[in-house]
Every structure is written in C-alpha cells, then in structure tokens.
VEXZA-278664 format. One record per residue (C-alpha): x, y, z. Coordinates in nm, 2 decimals, padded with zeros to 4 digits. Example, Ala and Ser with C-alpha at 12.3 -4.5 7.8 and 13.67 -1.06 7.14 Angstrom:
BEGIN
      x      y      z
  01.23 -00.45  00.78
  01.37 -00.11  00.71
//
This chain:
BEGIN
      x      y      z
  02.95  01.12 -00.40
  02.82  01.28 -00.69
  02.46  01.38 -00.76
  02.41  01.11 -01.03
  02.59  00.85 -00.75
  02.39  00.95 -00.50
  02.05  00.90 -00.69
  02.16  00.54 -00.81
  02.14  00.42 -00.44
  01.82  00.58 -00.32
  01.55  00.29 -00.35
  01.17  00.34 -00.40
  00.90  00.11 -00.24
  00.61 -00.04 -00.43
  00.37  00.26 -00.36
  00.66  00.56 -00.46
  00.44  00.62 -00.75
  00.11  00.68 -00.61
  00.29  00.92 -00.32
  00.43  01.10 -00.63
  00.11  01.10 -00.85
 -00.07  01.22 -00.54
  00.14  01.50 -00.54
  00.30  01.38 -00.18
  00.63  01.59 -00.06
  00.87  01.33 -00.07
  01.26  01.31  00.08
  01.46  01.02  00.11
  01.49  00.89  00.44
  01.66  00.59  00.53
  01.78  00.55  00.17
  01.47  00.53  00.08
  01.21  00.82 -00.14
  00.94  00.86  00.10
  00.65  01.05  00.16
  00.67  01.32  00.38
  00.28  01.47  00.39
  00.07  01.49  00.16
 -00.19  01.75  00.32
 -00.07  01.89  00.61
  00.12  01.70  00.94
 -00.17  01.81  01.14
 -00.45  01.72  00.91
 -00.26  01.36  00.89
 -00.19  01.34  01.25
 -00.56  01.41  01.37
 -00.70  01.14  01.14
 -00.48  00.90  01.30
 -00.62  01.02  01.63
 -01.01  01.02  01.54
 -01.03  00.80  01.24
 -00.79  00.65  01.04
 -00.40  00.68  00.88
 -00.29  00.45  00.65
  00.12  00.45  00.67
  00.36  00.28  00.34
  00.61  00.16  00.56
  00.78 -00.06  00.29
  01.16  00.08  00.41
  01.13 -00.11  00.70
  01.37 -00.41  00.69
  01.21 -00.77  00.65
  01.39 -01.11  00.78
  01.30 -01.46  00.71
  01.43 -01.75  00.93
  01.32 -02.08  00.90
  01.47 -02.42  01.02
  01.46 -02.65  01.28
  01.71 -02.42  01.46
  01.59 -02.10  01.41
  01.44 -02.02  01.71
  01.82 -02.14  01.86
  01.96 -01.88  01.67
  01.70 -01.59  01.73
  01.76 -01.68  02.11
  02.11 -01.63  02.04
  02.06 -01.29  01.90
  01.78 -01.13  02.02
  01.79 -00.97  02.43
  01.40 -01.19  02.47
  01.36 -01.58  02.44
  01.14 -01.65  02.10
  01.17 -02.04  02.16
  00.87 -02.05  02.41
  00.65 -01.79  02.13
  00.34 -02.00  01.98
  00.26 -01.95  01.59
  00.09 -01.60  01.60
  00.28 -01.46  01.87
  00.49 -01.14  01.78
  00.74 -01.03  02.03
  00.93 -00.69  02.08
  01.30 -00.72  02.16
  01.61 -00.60  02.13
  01.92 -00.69  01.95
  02.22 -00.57  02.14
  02.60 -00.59  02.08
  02.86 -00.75  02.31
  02.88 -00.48  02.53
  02.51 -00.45  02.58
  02.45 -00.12  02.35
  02.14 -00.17  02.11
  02.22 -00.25  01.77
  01.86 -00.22  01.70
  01.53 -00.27  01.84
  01.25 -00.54  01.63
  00.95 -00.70  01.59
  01.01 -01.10  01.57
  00.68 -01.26  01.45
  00.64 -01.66  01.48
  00.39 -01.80  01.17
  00.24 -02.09  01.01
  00.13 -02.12  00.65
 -00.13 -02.34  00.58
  00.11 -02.66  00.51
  00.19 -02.62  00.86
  00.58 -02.44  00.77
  00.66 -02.30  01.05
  00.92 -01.96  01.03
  01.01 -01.66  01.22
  00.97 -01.31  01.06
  01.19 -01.04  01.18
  01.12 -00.62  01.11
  01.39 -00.46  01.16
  01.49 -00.05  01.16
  01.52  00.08  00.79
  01.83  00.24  00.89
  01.96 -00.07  01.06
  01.87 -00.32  00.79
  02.21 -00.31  00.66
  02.41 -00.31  01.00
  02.17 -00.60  01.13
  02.22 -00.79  00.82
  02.60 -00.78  00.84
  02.59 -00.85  01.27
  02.36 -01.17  01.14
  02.56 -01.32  00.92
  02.84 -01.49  01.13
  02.67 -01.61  01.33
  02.40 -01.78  01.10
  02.71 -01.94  00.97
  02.71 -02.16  01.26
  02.36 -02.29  01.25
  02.40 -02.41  00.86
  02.05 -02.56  00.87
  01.85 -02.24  00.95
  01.76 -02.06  00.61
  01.77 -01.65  00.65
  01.66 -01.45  00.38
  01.64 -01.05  00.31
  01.27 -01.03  00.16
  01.28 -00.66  00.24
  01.28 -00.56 -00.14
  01.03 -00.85 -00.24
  00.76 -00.73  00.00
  00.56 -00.42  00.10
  00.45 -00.31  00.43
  00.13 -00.09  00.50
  00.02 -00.01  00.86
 -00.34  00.11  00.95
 -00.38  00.30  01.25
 -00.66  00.48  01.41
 -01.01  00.44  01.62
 -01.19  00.32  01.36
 -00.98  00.02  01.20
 -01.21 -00.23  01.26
 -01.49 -00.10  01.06
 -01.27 -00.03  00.80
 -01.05 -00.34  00.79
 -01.40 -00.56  00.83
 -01.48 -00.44  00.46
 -01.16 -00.62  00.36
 -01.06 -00.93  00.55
 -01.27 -01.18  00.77
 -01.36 -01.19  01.13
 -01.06 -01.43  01.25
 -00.81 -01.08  01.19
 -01.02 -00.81  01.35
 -01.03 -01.12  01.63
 -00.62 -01.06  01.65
 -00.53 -00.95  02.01
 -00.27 -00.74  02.09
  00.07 -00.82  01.95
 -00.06 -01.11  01.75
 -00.01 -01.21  01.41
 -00.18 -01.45  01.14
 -00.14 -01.55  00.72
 -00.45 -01.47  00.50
 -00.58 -01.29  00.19
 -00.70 -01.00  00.11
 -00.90 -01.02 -00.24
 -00.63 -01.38 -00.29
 -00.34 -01.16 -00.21
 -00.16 -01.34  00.08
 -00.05 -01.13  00.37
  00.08 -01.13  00.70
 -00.19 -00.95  00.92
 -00.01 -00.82  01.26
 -00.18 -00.63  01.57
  00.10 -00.37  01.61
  00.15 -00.07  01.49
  00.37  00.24  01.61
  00.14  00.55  01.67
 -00.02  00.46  02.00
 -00.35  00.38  01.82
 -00.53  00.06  01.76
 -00.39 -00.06  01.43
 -00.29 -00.35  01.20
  00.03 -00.40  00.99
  00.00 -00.59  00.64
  00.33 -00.73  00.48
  00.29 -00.85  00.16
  00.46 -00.91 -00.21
  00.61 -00.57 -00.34
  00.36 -00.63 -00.65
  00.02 -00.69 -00.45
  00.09 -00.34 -00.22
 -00.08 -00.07 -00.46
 -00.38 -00.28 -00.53
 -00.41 -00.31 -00.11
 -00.36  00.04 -00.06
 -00.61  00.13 -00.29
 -00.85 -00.13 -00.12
 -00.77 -00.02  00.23
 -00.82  00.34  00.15
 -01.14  00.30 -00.06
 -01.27  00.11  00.24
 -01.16  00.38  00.50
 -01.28  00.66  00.24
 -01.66  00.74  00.43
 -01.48  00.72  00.77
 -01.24  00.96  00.74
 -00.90  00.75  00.61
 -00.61  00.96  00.50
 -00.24  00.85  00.35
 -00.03  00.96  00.65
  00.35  01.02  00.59
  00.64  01.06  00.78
  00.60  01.38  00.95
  00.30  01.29  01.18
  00.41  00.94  01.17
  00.74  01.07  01.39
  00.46  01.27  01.58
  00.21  01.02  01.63
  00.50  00.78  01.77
  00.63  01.11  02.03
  00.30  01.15  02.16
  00.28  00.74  02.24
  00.62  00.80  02.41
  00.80  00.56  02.16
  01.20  00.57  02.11
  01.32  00.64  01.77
  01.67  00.46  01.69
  01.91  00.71  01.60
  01.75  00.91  01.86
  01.64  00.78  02.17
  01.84  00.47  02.08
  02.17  00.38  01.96
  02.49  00.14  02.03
  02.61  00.37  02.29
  02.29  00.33  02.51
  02.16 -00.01  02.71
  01.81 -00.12  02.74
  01.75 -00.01  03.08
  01.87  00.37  03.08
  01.66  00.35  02.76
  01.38  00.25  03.03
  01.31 -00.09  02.77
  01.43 -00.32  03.05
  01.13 -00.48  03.02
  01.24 -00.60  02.66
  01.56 -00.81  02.84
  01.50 -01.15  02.92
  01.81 -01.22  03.15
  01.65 -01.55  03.34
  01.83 -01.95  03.22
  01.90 -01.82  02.91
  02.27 -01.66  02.75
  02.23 -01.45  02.42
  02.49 -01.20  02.31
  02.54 -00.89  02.56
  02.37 -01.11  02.82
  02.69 -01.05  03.05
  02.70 -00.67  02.98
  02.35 -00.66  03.01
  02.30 -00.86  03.39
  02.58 -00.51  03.47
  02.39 -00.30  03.35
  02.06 -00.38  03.50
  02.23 -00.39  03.85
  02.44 -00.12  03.82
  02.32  00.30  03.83
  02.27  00.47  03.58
  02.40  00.82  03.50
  02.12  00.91  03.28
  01.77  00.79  03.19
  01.53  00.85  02.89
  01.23  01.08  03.02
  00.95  01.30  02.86
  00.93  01.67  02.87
  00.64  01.87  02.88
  00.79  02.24  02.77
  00.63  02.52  02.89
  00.53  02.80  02.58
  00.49  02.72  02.23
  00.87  02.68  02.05
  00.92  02.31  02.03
  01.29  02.16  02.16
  01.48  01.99  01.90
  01.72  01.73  01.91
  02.06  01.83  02.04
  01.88  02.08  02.28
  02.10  02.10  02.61
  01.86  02.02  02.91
  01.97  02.25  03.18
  01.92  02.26  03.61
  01.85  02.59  03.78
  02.24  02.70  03.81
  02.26  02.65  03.44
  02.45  02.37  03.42
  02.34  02.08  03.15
  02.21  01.79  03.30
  02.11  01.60  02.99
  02.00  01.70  02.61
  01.67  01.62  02.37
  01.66  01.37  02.19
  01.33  01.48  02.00
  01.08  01.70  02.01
  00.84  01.84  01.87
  00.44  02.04  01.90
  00.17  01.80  02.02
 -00.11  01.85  01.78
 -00.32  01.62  02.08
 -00.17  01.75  02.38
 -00.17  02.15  02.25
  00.16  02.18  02.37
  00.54  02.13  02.30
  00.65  01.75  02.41
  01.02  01.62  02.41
  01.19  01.30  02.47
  01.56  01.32  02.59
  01.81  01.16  02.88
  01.83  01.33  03.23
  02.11  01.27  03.50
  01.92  01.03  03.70
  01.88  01.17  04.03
  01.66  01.42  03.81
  01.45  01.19  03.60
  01.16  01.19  03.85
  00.85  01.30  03.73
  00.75  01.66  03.85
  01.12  01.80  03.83
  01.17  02.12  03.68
  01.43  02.17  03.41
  01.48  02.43  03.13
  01.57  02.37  02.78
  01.78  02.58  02.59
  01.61  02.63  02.28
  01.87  02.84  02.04
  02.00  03.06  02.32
  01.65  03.10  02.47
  01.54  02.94  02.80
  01.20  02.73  02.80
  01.09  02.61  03.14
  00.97  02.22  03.15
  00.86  01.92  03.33
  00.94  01.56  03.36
  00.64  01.38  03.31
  00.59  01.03  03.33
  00.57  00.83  02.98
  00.37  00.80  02.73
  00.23  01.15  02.69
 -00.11  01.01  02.53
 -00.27  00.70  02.57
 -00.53  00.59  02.41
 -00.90  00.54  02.55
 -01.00  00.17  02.54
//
C-alpha cells in the first residue's frame, strides 16, 4: 500500500483537531490518528491517579441494537445473558467464536430514552470493530426484526477518570449521574447535548464514560476540562492510558487476549455465563472450564528497573521458557517494572519466582496476585 493509500484509510475522531492544535504527539492506532501524550506519560498517568484524566476514546467501536428480539440475539452472541439486564444496567462479556477463543471482549449497555425506547448499546475493541461487525452480521440475518446499526463514526466517546470526578462532573450534569453506581448507565444532557452517561471506565480509577454525537464532543471536552481545570484535569492519551489499565491488571486484546485464548486461562471466567442458557462457543466453553489449563494469565512484578516487553520469554530456574509477556511496562504508582503474561500453570501461583529475559539479559520476578493497584474507596 502506498503512502497516499495508506493515509486515505486512517480516520480521525471529532476531537483530532484539538489533539493536533494542542500540539499532542499523535500515531495512528487502530486505524485511527490518536493522541499519544501531550505532556509527558507520567505527568498524564499521575493526574489520573490523584486528580483527573480526561481520555478521547472515539476509536472505540459503537453498536446499536434495538427490537423486540434483541436481547435474543445478544444472548446468542455474547458468553453473559443480557435478557435479565434492567434499563441502566451495563454488563461486561465476551464474544467468543465456535471454538470458544475470544473474538473480543465488550461492554453491552441496556437504555431507555425518554419515550420509553428501549435498545442495547454495544462498545466494542477499535481493533475488533471490523471483525465483530462481519461475525454479527449472519447471524442478525436471522432475527429480521432486530435493527443493528454501526454509530461508531456518528458519535464520540470521552472517558473521565480519576479521584476527583465527582466534583468535577457535578459542575456539568445533575445529581441523578454522580448517583450512577458501579457499572450503570443513564440518557441525559450536558448543556442540551444528549449523552449516554456510563460508570465505567478502564484505568482502575473512579470514572464516567460519555458517548455522544461526533458534532457535540469538542464543545464537551472543552466543558469537562474547563470544569476539571482548578482540580488538576489533564487530556491523557494513549501512553498512560495502556499504563493506567496495566497497573489495574486489565487485558488488552491483541495482547492478553486473542482468538487463540478462552476466557478462563485468560482468568475472565467470571465473564461466562454457562447456566440454562446456549450462545455460540457455549459447548467449547463448558470444555474448557472443566478441563486444565496449560497456561494462565498472571502479573509480574520484575525485580530492577528495565521494563519486559511483549514477546519476552518467561523462563524457570534451568532456563527453560515456561511462558512469555504479554505487556509490560514501568509502574509510575508502584516504582517498579509490572508485566502481564501466560505461565505454565503449575507455576502461576502467586510467590513463584521466574526470570524474564529481557534482550539477552536475565531480570528476576514474581508472580503476584492481580490487579497490581487498586484503588482506595
């Protein structure tokens, strides 16, 4: 593909601009130009961790189901029953292929506009969008009177993150969204701009989620950021996004997830609902669950200060490799090197000792038991 090509099918969000004008490093990602850092991943990480970060995660994938059979057909795809979810409920789950590897892991939301419409939205990986949308689409075929719709280019998302979102959130929207608990969602405005307000987020911090129309996102950045100005807000990008998410002990697809790994070795079991209920990979799946695994995702804590990448070999005390890294990186929190990864499973007990192989050099570690930080409450 030539340069001209290749430039054609990289995509900017709604906010591209203002990461440009602020003199943001960007690099596509995902197909999309995003914002790397715009200080430093540090400065943007710690914000999240004692204030606030606000994130433009517009390349996430955005799905619209509505219909009296939707939740059928999200039951049929998705590894967790959404039939029993109440408007403002938002489940994680995963969407696995017939052999029980993830295709992708998502948020499913279930709201209700004021008319009392009742549809499901579904966020999926903006690396997946593509794949998903093509896995969908047979089998939406044979519930004719659901309605599915991409609205991934006609929206924006923005997530706020950090200690001190309520203060800065309560400036913009009223009491009935800071009210949100945990893994909730609800429809309202933010100066008449409708969004979708979700208690979620992806960093380990407190945070909210907006997704709203592409054309309303730079005014509600700017809003959210002029709020969060005197407590210490900052535009976050993806550097100490990938970071934050590390230090919460959160998989990554393409890393700690992919077709060729199941739920369960991914240590997301809890995400597979296998009780009166069939869904694709269900069969697979019940194997899987019962069966042992050879490896198992685990965290790392390396011993020195030269951070394991992915593709490190993960090695027992004769040398031999007994699993690889699947990321790693420095914890800016922790003060130390942190790695995810997947560990012959008579090893993945916390307290065993491993060594990484860092480019020819030998870094002692530990397993230790996930997430790496967890936030005070």
């Amino acid at each position: 593909m030539s340069t001209a090509d290749r430039s054609e099918t990289v995509k900017e969000t709604a906010l591209t601009a203002w990461h440009v004008a602020q003199g943001a490093r960007m690099a596509e990602f995902a197909n999309y130009q995003m914002p790397i850092q715009y200080s430093s991943i540090v400065a943007e990480h710690q914000a999240t961790r004692t204030a606030a970060g606000v994130f433009d995660i517009s390349h996430m994938g955005r799905l619209r189901f509505e219909g009296d059979r939707a939740a059928e057909l999200l039951d049929h795809l998705l590894t967790r029953r959404v039939s029993d979810m109440v408007p403002g409920d938002v489940r994680y789950s995963m969407m696995c292929n017939e052999q029980g590897g993830i295709l992708d892991d998502v948020l499913v939301s279930k709201l209700e506009n004021n008319s009392g419409h009742m549809f499901f939205l579904l966020v999926v990986n903006a690396g997946n969008r593509a794949k998903i949308l093509q896995w969908i689409a047979p089998h939406v075929a044979d519930y004719p009177d659901v309605m599915f719709h991409d609205v991934s280019d006609a929206t924006a998302m923005i997530a706020v993150q950090g200690p001190r979102v309520q203060e800065i959130l309560g400036r913009l929207f009223p009491d009935k969204v800071l009210q949100l608990g945990y893994y909730k969602t609800t429809l309202c405005d933010q100066m008449q701009k409708p969004c979708v307000v979700s208690r979620t987020g992806y960093t380990g911090e407190d945070g909210f989620e907006l997704t709203l129309k592409a054309e309303d996102a730079p005014r509600v950045w700017e809003n959210v950021l002029l709020a969060g100005r005197e407590h210490g807000i900052l535009p976050v990008g993806l550097g100490a996004r990938d970071t934050l998410r590390l230090e919460a002990g959160m998989p990554l697809y393409g890393h700690e997830l992919s077709e060729e790994i199941d739920p369960y070795s991914a240590g997301l079991g809890f995400a597979v609902n296998l009780k009166d209920r069939d869904f694709l990979g269900r069969e697979a799946l019940e194997r899987s669950k019962a069966a042992s695994h050879a490896s198992m995702r685990v965290g790392l804590k390396l011993v020195g200060r030269r951070s394991a990448r992915e593709g490190a070999s993960l090695l027992d005390g004769d040398g031999r490799k007994v699993g690889e890294v699947t990321s790693g990186t420095y914890s800016p929190t922790l003060q130390c090197p942190i790695a995810m990864g997947y560990l012959r499973n008579e090893l993945a007990v916390p307290g065993t000792s491993v060594e990484v192989d860092i480019r020819g050099a030998k870094a002692d570690a530990e397993v230790v038991p996930l997430p790496f930080y967890r936030r005070s409450k």
